[in-house]
N, C-alpha and C positions, 0 to 999 in steps of 0.2 A: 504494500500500500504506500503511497509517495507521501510525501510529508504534508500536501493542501490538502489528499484525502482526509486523514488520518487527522487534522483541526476541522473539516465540519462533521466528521461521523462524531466528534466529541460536540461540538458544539448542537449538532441535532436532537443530541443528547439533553443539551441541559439549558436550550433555548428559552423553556418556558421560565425558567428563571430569570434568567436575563429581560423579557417581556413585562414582567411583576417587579423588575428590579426597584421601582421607588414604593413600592408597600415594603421593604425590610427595611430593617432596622440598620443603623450605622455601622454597627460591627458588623454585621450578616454583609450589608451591601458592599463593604470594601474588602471582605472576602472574595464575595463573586467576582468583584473588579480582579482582583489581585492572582484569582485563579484563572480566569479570562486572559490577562497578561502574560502570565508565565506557558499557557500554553499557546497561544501565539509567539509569544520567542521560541518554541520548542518547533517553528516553522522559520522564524528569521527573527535573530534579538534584534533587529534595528527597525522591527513594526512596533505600529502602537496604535492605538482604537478609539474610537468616542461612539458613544450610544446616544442617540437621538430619539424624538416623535414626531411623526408628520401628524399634525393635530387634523387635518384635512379627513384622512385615510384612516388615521389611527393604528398606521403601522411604525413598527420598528426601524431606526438605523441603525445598521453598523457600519462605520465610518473606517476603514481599515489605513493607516497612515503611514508615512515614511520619516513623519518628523521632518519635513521638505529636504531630506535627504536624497538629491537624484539619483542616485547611484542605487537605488534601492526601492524605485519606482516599478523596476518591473517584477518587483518578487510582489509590491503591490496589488500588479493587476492579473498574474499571475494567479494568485492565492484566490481574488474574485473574480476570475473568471472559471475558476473550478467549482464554485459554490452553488450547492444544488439548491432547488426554489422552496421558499418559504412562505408561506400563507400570509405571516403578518410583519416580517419582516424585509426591506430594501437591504441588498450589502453594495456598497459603494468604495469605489477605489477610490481612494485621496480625498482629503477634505474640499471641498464643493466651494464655490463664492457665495455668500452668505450676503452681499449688501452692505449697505449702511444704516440700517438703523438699529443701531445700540450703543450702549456708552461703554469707555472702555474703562474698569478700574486697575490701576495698579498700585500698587504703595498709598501713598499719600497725592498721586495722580490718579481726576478723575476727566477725561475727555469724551465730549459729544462729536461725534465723526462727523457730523452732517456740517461741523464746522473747521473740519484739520480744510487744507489748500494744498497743493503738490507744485513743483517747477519740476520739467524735464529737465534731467542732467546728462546732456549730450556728447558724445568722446568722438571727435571728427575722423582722429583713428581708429574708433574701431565704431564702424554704424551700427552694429546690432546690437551693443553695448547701451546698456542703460542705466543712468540713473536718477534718483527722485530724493528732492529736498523739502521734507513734511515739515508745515508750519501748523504750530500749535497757537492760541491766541495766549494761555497761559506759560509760555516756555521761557527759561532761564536758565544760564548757563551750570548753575550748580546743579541740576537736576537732569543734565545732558545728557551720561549715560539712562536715567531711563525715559528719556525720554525717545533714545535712540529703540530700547528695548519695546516703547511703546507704539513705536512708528511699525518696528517691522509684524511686528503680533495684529496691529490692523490692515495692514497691508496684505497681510494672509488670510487674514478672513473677508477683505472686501476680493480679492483676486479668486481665494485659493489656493491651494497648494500649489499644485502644478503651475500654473503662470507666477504666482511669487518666484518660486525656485528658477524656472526658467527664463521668464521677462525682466527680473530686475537682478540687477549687479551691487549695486550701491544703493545707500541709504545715507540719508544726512538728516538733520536737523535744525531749525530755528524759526523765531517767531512769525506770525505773520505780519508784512509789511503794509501800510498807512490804505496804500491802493495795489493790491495785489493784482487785478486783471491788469492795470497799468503795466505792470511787470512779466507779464506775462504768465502768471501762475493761474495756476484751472483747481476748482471745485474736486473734490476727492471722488465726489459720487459720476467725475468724468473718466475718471481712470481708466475704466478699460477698456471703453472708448477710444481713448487717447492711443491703448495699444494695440488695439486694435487694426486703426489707422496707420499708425507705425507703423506694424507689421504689413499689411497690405504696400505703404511705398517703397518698405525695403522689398517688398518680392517686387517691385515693378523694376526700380533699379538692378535688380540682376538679370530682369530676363533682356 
């Protein structure tokens, strides 16, 4: 049996628990996490999971992850493309774009997205090369570093895995400026738009 069998004949097994997972109790439920984990590394330690609800459907997600590790995307998709169908449950490879509407908390940082601003950070040597300087309206330089940590954690979930990992290079930081369209910087919820666009004239320029 190959090692993607051999995590869903386990997890077929013990699905229904995972479905029920927010009626148990704290110690029960971070067992389930913690045994869910360890036999997903026993297919590749460099996955890692989130369980969701489509309130829509009222089915399950499993979110199966790389940690935006590319190098480890295809044991990914891989793993869900061998998973047999499940009544109430979605399994989806890589974390999905999720949008913008939520606030992000960290530390002692709390940000509403619908207000971060982005400038393309352009590298004339290298076109495919990308990168993005997120303007926060609360941002200061002691708080840099996480500020940094806060750009890229949204910037994942407004993309995605997969396009975070692969469409951006760099990351920067600072506040936003007095008139930011002046300057040319675009609204966060344009994003992938923007790279989209991108993309599209870099494949014109090569053909």
């Amino acid at each position: 049996m190959t090692r993607e069998l051999k995590f869903w004949e386990w997890f077929k097994e013990k699905e229904s628990k995972y479905f029920y997972l927010d009626s148990e109790n704290e110690i029960r439920r971070e067992a389930l996490l913690d045994e869910l984990l360890n036999h997903l590394h026993l297919y590749c330690d460099k996955l890692y999971f989130q369980i969701g609800s489509d309130k829509k459907t009222n089915e399950k997600e499993l979110i199966i992850s790389a940690g935006g590790n590319i190098e480890y995307f295809n044991e990914v998709e891989k793993l869900v493309s061998t998973a047999p169908q499940f009544s109430d449950w979605v399994i989806i490879a890589l974390k999905p774009p999720l949008g913008i509407d939520f606030v992000f908390n960290y530390e002692d940082i709390k940000v509403d997205v619908h207000n971060i601003w982005f400038l393309p950070l352009e590298d004339k040597n290298a076109q495919k090369s990308l990168g993005l300087r997120i303007c926060f309206e609360n941002f200061n330089l002691e708080n840099e570093r996480k500020y940094i940590f806060a750009a890229n954690q949204i910037i994942d979930t407004v993309l995605g895995e997969r396009s975070y990992a692969v469409d951006i290079n760099y990351v920067e930081v600072d506040h936003i400026p007095p008139n930011p369209e002046d300057e040319g910087f675009m609204e966060i919820s344009d994003l992938r738009e923007y790279i989209n666009w991108r993309k599209e004239k870099n494949k014109n320029r090569e053909r």
